[in-house]
VEXMIPA-730976 format. One line per 2 residues: number of its first residue (from 1); for each residue y negated, x, z negated of C-alpha. Coordinates in steps of 0.05 Angstrom, whole numbers, plus 5000, padded with zeros to 4 digits. Example, Ala and Ser with C-alpha at 12.3 -4.5 7.8 and 13.67 -1.06 7.14 Angstrom:
1> 5090 5246 4844 | 5021 5273 4857
This chain:
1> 5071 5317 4885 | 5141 5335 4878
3> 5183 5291 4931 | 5134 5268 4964
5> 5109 5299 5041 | 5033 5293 5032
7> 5023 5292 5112 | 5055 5226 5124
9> 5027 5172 5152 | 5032 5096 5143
11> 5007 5035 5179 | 5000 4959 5148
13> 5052 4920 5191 | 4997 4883 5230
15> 4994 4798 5229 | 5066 4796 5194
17> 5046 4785 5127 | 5012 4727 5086
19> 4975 4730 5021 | 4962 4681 4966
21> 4920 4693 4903 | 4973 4663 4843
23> 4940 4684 4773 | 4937 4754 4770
25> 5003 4766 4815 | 4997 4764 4892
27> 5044 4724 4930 | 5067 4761 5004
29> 5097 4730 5060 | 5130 4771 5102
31> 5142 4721 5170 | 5190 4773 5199
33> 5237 4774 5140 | 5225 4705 5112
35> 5218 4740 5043 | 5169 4715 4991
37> 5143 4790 4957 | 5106 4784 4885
39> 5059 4835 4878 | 5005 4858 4830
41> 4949 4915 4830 | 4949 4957 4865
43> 4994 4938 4915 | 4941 4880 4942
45> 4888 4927 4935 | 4923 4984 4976
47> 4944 4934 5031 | 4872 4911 5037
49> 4848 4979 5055 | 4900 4988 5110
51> 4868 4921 5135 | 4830 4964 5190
53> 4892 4989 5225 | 4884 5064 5218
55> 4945 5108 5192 | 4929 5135 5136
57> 4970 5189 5080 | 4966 5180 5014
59> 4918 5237 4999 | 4871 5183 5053
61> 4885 5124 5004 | 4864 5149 4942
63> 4795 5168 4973 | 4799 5106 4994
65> 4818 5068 4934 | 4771 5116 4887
67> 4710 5089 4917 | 4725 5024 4875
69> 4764 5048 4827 | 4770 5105 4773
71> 4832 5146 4800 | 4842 5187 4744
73> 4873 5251 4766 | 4875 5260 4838
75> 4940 5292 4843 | 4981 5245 4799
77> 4939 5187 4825 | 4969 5210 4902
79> 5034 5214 4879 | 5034 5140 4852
81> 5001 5114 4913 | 5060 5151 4959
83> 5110 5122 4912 | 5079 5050 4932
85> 5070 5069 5003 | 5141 5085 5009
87> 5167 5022 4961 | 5131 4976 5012
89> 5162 5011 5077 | 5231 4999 5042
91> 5195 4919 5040 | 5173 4920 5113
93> 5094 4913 5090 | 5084 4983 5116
95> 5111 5023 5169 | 5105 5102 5174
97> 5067 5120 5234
């Protein structure tokens, strides 16, 4: 997990974004920015499971995530879903907490 600090924490921005099913994509609005995000798996599926407001790492999500879905390796699995995490703080979808 080269880059990445395993021990940080993120938070869905609460209420401030939208979602619509379109096809397989996933439309987000984000009512702070005004910005219309396109997203597709496993972005929708990682924002659902911050749904209950708890801060969780990215070590937390892939448990998480893996009890729906085959993970592959845990390691390189972690580092994808920090690499998201951090993509949608840079969006405003996700804070760090």
């Amino acid at each position: 997990m080269t880059g990445v600090d395993g021990n940080r924490r993120y938070c869905r921005d609460g209420g401030a974004v939208t979602s619509r099913l379109l096809d397989d994509i996933v439309l987000l609005y984000h009512y702070r920015s005004g910005q219309t995000h396109m997203v597709i798996s496993p972005v929708p599926e990682i924002l659902d499971r911050m749904a209950d407001g708890v801060a969780v790492t990215a070590q937390d999500m892939q448990g998480r995530l893996a009890l729906d879905f085959d993970m592959g390796q845990e390691l390189d699995a972690v580092a994808e879903i920090a690499a998201h995490l951090e993509a949608l703080v840079d969006l405003g979808l996700v804070r760090a907490a």
